[in-house]
N, CA, C and O atoms as a Maestro MAE file, in Angstrom:
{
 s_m_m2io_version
 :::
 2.0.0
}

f_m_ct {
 s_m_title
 :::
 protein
 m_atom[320] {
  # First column is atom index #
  i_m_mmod_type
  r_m_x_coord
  r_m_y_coord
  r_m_z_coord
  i_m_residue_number
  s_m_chain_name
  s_m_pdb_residue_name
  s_m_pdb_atom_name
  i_m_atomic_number
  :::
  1 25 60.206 -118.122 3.279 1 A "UNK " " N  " 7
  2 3 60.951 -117.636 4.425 1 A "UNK " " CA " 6
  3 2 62.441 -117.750 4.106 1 A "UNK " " C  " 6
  4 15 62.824 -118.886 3.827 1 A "UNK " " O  " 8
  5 25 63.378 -116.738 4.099 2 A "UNK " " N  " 7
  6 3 64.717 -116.967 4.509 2 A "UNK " " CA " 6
  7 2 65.417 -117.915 5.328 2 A "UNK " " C  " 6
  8 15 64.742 -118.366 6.254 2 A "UNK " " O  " 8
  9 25 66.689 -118.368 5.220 3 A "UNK " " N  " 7
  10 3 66.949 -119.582 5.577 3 A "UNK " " CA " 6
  11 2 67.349 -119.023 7.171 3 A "UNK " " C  " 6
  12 15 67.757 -119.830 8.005 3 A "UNK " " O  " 8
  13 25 67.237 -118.001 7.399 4 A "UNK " " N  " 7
  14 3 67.951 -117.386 8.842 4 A "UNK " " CA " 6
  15 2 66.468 -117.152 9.799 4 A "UNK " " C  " 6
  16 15 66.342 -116.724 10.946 4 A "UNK " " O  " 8
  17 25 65.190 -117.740 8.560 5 A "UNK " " N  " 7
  18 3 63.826 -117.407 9.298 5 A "UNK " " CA " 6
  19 2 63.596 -115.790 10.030 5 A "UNK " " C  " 6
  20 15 62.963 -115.672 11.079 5 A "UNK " " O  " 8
  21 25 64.163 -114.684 9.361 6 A "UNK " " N  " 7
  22 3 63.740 -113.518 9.694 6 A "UNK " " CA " 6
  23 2 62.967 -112.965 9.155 6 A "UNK " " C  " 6
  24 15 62.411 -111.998 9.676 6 A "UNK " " O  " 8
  25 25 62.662 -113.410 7.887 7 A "UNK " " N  " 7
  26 3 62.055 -112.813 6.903 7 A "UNK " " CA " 6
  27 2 60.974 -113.444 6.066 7 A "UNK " " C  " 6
  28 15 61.446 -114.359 5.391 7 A "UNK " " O  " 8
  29 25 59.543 -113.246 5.863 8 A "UNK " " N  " 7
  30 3 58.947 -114.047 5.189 8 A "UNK " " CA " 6
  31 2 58.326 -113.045 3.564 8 A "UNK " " C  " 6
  32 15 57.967 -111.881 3.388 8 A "UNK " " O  " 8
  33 25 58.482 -114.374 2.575 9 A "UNK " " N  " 7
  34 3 57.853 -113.366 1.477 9 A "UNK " " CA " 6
  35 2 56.588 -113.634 0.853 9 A "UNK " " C  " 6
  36 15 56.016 -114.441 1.586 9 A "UNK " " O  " 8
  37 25 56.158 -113.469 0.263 10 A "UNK " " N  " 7
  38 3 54.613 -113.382 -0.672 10 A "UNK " " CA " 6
  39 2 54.528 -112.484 -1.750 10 A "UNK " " C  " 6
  40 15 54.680 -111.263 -1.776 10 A "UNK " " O  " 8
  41 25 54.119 -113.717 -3.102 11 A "UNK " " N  " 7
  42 3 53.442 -112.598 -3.938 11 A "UNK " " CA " 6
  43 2 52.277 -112.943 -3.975 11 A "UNK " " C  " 6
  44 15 51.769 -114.063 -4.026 11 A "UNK " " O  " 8
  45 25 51.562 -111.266 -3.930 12 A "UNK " " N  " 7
  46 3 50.148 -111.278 -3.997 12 A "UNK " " CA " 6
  47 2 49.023 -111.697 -4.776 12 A "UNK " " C  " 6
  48 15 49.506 -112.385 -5.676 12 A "UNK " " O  " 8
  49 25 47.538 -111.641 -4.937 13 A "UNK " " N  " 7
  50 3 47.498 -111.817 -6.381 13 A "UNK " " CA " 6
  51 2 47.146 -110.497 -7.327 13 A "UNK " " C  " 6
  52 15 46.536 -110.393 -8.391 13 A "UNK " " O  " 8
  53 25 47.666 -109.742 -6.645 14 A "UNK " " N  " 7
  54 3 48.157 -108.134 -7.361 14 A "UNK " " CA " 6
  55 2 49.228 -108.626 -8.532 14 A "UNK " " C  " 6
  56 15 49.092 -108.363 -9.727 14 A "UNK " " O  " 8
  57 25 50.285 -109.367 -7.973 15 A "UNK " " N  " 7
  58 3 51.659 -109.436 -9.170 15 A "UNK " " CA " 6
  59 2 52.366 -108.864 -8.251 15 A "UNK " " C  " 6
  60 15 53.452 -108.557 -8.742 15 A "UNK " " O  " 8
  61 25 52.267 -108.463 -6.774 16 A "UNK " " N  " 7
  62 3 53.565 -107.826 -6.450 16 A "UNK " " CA " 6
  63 2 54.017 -108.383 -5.317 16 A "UNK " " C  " 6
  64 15 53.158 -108.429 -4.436 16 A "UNK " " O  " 8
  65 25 55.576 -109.037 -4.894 17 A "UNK " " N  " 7
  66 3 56.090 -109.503 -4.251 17 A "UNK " " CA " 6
  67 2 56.476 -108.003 -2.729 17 A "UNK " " C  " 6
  68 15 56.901 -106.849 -2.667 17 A "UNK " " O  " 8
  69 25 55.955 -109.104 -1.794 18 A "UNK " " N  " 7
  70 3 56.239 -108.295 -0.531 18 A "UNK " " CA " 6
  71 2 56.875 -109.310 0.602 18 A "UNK " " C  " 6
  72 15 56.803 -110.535 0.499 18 A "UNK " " O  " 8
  73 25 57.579 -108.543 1.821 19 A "UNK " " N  " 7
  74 3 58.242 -109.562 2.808 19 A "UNK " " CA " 6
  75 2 57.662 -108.764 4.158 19 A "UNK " " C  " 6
  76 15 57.058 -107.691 4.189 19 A "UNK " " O  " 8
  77 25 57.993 -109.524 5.116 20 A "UNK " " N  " 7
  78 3 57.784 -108.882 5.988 20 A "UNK " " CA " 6
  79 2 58.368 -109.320 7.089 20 A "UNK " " C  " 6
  80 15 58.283 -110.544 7.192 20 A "UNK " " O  " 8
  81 25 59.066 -108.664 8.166 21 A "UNK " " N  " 7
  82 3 59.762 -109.158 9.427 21 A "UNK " " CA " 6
  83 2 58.693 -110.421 9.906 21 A "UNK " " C  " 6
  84 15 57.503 -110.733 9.885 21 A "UNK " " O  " 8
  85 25 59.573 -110.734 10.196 22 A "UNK " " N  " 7
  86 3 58.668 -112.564 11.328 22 A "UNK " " CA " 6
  87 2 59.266 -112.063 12.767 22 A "UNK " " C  " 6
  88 15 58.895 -112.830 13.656 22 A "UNK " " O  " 8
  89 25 60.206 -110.836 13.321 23 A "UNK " " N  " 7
  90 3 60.108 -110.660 14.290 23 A "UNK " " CA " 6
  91 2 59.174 -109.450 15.316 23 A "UNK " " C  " 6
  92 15 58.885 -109.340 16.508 23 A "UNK " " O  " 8
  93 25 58.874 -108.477 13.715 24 A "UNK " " N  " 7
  94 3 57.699 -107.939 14.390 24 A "UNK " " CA " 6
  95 2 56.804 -107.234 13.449 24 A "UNK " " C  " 6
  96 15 56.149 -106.193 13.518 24 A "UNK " " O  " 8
  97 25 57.022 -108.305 12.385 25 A "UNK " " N  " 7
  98 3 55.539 -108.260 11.038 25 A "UNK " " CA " 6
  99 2 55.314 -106.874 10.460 25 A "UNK " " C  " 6
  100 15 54.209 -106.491 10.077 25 A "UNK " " O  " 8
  101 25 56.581 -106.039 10.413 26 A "UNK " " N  " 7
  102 3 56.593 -104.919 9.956 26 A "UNK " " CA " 6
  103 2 56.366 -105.520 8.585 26 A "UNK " " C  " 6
  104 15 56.778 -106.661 8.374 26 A "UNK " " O  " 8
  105 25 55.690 -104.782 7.557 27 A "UNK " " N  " 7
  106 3 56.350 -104.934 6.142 27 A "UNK " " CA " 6
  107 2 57.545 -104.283 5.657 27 A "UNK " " C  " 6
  108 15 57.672 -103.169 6.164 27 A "UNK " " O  " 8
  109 25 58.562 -104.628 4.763 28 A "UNK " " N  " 7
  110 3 59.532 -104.416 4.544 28 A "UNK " " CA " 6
  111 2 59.820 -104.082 3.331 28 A "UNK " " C  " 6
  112 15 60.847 -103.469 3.040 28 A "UNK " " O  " 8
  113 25 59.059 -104.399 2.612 29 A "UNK " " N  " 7
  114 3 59.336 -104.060 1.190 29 A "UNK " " CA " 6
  115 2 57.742 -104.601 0.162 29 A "UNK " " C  " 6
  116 15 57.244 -105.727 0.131 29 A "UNK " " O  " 8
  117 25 57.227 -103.218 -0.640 30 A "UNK " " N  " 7
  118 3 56.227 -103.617 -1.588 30 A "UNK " " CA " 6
  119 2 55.776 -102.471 -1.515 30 A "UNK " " C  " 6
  120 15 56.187 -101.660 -0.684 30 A "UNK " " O  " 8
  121 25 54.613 -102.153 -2.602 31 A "UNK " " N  " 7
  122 3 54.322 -100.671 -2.659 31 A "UNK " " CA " 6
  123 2 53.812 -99.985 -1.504 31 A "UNK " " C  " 6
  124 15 54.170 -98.807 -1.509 31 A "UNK " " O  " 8
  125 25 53.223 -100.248 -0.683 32 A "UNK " " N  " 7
  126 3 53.000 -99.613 0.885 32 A "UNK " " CA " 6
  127 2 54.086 -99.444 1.679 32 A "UNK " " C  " 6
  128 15 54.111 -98.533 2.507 32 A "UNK " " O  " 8
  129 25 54.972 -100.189 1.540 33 A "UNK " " N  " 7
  130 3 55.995 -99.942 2.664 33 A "UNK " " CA " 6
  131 2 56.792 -98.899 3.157 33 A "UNK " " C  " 6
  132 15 57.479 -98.304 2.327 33 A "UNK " " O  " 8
  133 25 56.860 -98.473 4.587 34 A "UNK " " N  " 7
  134 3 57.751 -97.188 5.012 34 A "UNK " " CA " 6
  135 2 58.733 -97.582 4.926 34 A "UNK " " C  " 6
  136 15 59.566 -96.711 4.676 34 A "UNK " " O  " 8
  137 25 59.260 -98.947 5.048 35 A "UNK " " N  " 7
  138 3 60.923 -99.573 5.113 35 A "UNK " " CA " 6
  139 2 61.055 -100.269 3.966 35 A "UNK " " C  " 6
  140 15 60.352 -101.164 3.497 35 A "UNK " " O  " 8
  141 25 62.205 -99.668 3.505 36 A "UNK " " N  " 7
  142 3 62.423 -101.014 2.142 36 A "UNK " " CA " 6
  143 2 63.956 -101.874 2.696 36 A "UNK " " C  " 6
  144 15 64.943 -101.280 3.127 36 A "UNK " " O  " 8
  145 25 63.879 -102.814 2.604 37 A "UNK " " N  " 7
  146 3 65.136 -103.653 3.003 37 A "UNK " " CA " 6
  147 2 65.859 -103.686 1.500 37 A "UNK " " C  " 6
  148 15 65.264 -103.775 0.426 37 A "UNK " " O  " 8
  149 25 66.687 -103.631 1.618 38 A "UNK " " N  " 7
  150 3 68.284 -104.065 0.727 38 A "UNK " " CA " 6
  151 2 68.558 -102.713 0.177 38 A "UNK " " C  " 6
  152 15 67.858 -101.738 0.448 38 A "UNK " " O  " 8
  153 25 69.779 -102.673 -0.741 39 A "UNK " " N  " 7
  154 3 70.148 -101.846 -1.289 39 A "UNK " " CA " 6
  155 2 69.452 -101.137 -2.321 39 A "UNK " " C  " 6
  156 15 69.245 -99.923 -2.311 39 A "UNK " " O  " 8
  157 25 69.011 -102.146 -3.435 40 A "UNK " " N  " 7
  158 3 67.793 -101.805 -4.506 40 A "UNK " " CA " 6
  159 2 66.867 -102.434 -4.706 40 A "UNK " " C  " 6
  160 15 66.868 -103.230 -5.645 40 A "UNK " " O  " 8
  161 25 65.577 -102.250 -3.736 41 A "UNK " " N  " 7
  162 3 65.043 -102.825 -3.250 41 A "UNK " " CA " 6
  163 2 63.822 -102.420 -4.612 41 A "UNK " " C  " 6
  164 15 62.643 -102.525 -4.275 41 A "UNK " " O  " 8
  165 25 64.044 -102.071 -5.772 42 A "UNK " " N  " 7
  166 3 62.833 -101.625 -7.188 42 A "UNK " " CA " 6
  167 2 62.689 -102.659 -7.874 42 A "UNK " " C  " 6
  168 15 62.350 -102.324 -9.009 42 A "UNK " " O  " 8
  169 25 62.835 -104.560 -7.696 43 A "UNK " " N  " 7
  170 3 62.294 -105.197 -8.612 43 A "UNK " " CA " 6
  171 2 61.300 -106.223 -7.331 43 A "UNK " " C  " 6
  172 15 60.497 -107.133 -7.538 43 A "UNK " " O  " 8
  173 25 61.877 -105.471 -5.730 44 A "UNK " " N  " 7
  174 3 60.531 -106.148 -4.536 44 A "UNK " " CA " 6
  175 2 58.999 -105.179 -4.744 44 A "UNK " " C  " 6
  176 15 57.849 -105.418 -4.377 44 A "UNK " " O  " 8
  177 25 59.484 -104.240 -5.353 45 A "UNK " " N  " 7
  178 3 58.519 -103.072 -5.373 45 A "UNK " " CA " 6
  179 2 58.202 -102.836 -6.647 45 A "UNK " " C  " 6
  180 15 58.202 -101.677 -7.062 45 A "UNK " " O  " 8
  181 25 57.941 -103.702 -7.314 46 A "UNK " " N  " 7
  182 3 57.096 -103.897 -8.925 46 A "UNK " " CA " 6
  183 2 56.121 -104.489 -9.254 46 A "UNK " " C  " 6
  184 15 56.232 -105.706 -9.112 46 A "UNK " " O  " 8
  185 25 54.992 -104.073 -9.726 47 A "UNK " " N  " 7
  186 3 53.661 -105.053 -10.232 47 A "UNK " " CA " 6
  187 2 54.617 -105.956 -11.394 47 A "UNK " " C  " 6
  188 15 55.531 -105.435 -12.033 47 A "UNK " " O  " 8
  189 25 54.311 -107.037 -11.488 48 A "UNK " " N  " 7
  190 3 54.483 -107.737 -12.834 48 A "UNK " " CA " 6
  191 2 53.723 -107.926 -13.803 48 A "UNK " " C  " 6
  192 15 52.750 -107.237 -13.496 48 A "UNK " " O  " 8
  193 25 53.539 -108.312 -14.602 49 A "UNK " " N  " 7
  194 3 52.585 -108.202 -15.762 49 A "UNK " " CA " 6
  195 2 52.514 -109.772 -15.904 49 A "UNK " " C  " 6
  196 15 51.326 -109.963 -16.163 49 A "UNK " " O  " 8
  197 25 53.016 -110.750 -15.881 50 A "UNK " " N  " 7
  198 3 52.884 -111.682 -15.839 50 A "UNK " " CA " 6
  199 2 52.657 -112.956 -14.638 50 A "UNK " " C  " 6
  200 15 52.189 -114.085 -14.779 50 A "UNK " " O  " 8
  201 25 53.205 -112.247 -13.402 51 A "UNK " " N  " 7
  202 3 53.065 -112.698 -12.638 51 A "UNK " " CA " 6
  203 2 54.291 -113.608 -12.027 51 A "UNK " " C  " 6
  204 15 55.116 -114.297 -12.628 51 A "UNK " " O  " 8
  205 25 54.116 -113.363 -10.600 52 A "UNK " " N  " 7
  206 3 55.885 -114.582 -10.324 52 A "UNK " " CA " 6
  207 2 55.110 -115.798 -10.172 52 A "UNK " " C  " 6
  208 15 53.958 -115.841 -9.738 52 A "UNK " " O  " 8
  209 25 55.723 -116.663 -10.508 53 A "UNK " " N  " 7
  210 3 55.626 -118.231 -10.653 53 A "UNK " " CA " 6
  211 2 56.384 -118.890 -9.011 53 A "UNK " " C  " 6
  212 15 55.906 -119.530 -8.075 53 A "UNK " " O  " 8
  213 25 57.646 -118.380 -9.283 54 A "UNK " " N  " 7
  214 3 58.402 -119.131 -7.820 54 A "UNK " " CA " 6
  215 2 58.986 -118.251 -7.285 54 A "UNK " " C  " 6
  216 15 58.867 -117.099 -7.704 54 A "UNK " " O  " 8
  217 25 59.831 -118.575 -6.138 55 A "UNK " " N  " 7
  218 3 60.548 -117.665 -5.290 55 A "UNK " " CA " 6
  219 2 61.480 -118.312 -4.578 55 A "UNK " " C  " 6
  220 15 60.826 -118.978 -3.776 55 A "UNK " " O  " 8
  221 25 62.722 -118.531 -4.378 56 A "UNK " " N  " 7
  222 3 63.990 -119.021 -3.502 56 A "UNK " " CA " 6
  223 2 64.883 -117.924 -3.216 56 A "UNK " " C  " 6
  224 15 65.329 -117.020 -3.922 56 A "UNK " " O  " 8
  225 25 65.066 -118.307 -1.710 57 A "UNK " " N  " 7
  226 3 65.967 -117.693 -0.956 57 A "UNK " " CA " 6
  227 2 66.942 -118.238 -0.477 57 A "UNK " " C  " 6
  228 15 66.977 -119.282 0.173 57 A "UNK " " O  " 8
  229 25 68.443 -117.018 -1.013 58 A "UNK " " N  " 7
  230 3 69.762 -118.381 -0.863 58 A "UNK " " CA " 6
  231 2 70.464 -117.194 0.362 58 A "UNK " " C  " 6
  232 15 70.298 -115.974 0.358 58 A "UNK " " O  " 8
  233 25 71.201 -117.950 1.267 59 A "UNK " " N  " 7
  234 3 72.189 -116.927 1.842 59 A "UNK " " CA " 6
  235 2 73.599 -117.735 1.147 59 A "UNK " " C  " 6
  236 15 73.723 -118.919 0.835 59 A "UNK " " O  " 8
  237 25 74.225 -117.012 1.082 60 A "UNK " " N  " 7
  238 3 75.506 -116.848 0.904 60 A "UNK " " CA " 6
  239 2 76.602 -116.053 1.714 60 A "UNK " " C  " 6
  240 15 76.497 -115.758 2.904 60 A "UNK " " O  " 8
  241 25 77.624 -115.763 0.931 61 A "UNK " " N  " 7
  242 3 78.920 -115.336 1.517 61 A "UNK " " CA " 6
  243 2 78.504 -113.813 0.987 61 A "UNK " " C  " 6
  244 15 79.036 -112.927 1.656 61 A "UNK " " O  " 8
  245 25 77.919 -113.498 0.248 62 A "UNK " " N  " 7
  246 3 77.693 -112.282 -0.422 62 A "UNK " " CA " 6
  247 2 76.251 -111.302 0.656 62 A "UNK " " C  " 6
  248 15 76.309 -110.093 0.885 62 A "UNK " " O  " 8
  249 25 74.956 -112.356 1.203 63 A "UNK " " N  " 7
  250 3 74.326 -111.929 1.813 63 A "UNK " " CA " 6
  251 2 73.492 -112.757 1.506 63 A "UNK " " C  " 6
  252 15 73.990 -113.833 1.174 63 A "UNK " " O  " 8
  253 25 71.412 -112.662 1.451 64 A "UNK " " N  " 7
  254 3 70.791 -112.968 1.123 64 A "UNK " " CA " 6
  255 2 70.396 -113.126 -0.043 64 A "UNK " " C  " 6
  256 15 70.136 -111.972 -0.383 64 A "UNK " " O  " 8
  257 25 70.140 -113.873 -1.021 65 A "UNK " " N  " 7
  258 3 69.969 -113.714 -2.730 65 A "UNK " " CA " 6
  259 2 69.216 -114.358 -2.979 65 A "UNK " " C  " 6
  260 15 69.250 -115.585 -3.068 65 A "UNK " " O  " 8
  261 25 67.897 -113.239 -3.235 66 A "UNK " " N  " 7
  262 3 66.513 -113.315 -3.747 66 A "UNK " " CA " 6
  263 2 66.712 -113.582 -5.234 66 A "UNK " " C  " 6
  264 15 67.356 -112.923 -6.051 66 A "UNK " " O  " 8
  265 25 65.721 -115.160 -5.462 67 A "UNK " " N  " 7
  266 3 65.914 -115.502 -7.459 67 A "UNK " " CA " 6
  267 2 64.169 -115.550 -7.208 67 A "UNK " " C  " 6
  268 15 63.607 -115.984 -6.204 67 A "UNK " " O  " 8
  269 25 63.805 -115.222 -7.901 68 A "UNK " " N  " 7
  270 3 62.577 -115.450 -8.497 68 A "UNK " " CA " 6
  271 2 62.413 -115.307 -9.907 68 A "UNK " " C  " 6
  272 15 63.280 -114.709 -10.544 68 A "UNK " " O  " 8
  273 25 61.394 -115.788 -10.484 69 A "UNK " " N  " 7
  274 3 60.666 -115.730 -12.135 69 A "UNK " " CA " 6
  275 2 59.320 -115.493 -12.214 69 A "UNK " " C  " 6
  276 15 58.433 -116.192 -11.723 69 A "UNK " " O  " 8
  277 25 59.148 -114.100 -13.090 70 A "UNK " " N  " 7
  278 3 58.162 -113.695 -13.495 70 A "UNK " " CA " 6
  279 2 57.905 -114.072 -15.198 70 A "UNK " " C  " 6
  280 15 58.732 -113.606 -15.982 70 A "UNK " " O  " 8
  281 25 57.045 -114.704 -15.618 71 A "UNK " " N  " 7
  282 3 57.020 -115.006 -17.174 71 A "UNK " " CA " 6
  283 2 58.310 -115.968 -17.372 71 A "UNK " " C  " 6
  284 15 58.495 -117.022 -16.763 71 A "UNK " " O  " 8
  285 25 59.269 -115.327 -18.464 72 A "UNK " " N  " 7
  286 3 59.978 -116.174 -18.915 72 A "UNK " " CA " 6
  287 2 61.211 -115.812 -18.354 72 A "UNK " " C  " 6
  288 15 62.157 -116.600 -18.366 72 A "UNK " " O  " 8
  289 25 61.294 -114.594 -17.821 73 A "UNK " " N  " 7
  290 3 62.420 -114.087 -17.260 73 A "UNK " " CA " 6
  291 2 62.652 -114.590 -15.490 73 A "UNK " " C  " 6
  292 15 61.797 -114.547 -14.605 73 A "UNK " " O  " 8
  293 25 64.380 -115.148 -15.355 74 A "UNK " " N  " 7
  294 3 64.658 -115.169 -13.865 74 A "UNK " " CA " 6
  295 2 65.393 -113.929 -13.273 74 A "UNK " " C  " 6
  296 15 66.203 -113.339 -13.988 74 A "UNK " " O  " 8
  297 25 65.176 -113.550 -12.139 75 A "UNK " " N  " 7
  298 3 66.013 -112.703 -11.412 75 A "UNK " " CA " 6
  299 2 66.373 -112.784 -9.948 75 A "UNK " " C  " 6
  300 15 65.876 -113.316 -8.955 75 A "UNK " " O  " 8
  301 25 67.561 -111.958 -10.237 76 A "UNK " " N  " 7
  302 3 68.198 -112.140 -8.759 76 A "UNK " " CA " 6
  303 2 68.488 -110.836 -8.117 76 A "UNK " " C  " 6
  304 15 68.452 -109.805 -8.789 76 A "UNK " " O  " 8
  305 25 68.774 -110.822 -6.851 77 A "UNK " " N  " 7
  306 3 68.634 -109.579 -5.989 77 A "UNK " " CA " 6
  307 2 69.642 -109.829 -4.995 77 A "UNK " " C  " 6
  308 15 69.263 -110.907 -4.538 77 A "UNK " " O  " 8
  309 25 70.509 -109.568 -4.477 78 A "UNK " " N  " 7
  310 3 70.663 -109.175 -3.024 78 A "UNK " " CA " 6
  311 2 69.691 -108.394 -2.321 78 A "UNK " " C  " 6
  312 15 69.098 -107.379 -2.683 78 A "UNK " " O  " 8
  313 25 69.644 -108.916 -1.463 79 A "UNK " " N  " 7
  314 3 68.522 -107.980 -0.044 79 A "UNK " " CA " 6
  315 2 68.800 -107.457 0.626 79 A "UNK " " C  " 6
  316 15 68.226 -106.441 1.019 79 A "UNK " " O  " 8
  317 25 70.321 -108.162 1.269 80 A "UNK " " N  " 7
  318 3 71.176 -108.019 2.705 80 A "UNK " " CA " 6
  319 2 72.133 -108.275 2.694 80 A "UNK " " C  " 6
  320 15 72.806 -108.189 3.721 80 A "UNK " " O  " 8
  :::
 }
 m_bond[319] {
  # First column is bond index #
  i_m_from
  i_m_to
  i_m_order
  :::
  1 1 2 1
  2 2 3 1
  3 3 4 2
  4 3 5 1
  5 5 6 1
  6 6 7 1
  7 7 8 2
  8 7 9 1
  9 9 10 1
  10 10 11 1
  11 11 12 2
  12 11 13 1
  13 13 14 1
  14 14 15 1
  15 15 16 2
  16 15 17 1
  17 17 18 1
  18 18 19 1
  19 19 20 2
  20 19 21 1
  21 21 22 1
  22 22 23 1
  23 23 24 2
  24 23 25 1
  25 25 26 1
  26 26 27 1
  27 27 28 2
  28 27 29 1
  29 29 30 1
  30 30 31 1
  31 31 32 2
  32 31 33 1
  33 33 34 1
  34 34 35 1
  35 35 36 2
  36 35 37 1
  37 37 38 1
  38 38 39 1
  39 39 40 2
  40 39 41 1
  41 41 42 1
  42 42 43 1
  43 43 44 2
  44 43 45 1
  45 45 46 1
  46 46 47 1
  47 47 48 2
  48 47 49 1
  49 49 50 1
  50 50 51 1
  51 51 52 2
  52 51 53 1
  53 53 54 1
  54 54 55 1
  55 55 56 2
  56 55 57 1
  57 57 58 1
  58 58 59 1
  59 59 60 2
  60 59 61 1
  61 61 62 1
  62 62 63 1
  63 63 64 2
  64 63 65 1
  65 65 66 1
  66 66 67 1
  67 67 68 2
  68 67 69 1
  69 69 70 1
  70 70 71 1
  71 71 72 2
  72 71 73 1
  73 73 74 1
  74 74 75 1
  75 75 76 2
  76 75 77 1
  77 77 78 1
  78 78 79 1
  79 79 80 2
  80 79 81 1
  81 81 82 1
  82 82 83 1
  83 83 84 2
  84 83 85 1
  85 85 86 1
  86 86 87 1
  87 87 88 2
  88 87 89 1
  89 89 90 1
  90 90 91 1
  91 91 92 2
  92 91 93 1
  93 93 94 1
  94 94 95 1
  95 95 96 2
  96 95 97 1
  97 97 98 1
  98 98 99 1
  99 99 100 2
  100 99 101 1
  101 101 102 1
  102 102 103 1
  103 103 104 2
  104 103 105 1
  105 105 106 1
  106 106 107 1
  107 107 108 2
  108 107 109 1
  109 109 110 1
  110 110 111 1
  111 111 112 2
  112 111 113 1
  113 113 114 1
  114 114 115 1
  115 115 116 2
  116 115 117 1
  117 117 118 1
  118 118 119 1
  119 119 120 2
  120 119 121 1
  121 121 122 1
  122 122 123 1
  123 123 124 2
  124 123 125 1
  125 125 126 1
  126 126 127 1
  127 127 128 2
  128 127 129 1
  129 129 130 1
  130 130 131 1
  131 131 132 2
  132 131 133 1
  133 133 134 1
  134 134 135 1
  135 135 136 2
  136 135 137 1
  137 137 138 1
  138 138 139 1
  139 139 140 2
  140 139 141 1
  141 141 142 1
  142 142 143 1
  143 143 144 2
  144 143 145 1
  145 145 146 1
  146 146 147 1
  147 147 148 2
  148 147 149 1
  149 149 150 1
  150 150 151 1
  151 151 152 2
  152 151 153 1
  153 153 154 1
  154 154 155 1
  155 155 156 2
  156 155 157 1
  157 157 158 1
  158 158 159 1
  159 159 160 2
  160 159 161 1
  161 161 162 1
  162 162 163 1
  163 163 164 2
  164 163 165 1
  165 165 166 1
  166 166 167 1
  167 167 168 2
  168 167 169 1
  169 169 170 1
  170 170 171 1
  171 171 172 2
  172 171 173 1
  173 173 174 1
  174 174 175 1
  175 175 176 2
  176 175 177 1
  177 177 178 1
  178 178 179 1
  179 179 180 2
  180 179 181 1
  181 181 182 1
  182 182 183 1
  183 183 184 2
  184 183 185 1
  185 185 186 1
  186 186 187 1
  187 187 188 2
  188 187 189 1
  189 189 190 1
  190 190 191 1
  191 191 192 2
  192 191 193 1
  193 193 194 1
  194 194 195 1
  195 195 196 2
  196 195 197 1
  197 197 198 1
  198 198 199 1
  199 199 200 2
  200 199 201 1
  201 201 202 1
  202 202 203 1
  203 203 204 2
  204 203 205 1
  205 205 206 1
  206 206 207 1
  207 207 208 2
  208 207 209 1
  209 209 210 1
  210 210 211 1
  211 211 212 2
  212 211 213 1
  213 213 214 1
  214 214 215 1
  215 215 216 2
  216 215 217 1
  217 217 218 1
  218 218 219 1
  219 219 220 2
  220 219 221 1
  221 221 222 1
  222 222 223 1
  223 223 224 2
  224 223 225 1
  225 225 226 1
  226 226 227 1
  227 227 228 2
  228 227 229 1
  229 229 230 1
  230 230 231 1
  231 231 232 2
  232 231 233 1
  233 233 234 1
  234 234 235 1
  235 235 236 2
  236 235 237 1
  237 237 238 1
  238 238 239 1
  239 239 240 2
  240 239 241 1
  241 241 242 1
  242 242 243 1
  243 243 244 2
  244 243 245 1
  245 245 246 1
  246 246 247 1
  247 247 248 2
  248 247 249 1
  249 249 250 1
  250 250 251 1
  251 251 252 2
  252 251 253 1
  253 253 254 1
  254 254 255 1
  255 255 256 2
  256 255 257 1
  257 257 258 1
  258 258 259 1
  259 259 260 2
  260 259 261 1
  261 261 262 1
  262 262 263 1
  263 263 264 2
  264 263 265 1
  265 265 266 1
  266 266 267 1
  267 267 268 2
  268 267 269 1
  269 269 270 1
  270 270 271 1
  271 271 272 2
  272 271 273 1
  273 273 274 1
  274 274 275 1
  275 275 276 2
  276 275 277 1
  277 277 278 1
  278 278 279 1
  279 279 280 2
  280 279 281 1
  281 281 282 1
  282 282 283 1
  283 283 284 2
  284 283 285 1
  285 285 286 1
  286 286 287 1
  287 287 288 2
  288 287 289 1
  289 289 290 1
  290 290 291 1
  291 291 292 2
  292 291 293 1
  293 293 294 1
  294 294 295 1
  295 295 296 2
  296 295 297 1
  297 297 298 1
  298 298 299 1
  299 299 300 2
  300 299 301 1
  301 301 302 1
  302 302 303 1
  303 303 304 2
  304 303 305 1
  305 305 306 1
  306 306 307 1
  307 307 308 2
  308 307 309 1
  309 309 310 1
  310 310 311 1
  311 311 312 2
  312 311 313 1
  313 313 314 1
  314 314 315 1
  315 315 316 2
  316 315 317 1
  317 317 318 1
  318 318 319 1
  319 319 320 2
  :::
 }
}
């Protein structure tokens, strides 16, 4: 969950990370979704091949900043 609790995430055991409103459980981002949240929202909307391991959600001065790690690689995102 985001630290502002609007938002909750999950990866599946597909390999693919999805979120979804906690205020009215829309999904928001993953391969089904009609809404994608953030600007480039193409590494919420990716199978992985290895699979994500973890997931932290930071807000900042910049917005929300999605880090997660799939395999050996970390990444980061703005959302919002």
């Amino acid at each position: 969950m985001d630290p502002s609790e609007r938002f909750i995430f999950a990866v599946g055991q597909d390999k693919v990370i999805r979120a979804w409103s906690v205020l009215n459980g829309q999904l928001l981002c993953g391969p089904e979704a009609e809404v994608v949240i953030g600007k480039d929202a193409r590494l919420l909307n990716m199978r992985f091949e290895e699979g994500v391991s973890e997931i932290q959600i930071v807000e900042d001065d910049c917005g929300l900043q999605f880090w997660y790690s799939a395999g050996s690689a970390l990444y980061n995102q703005t959302i919002l």
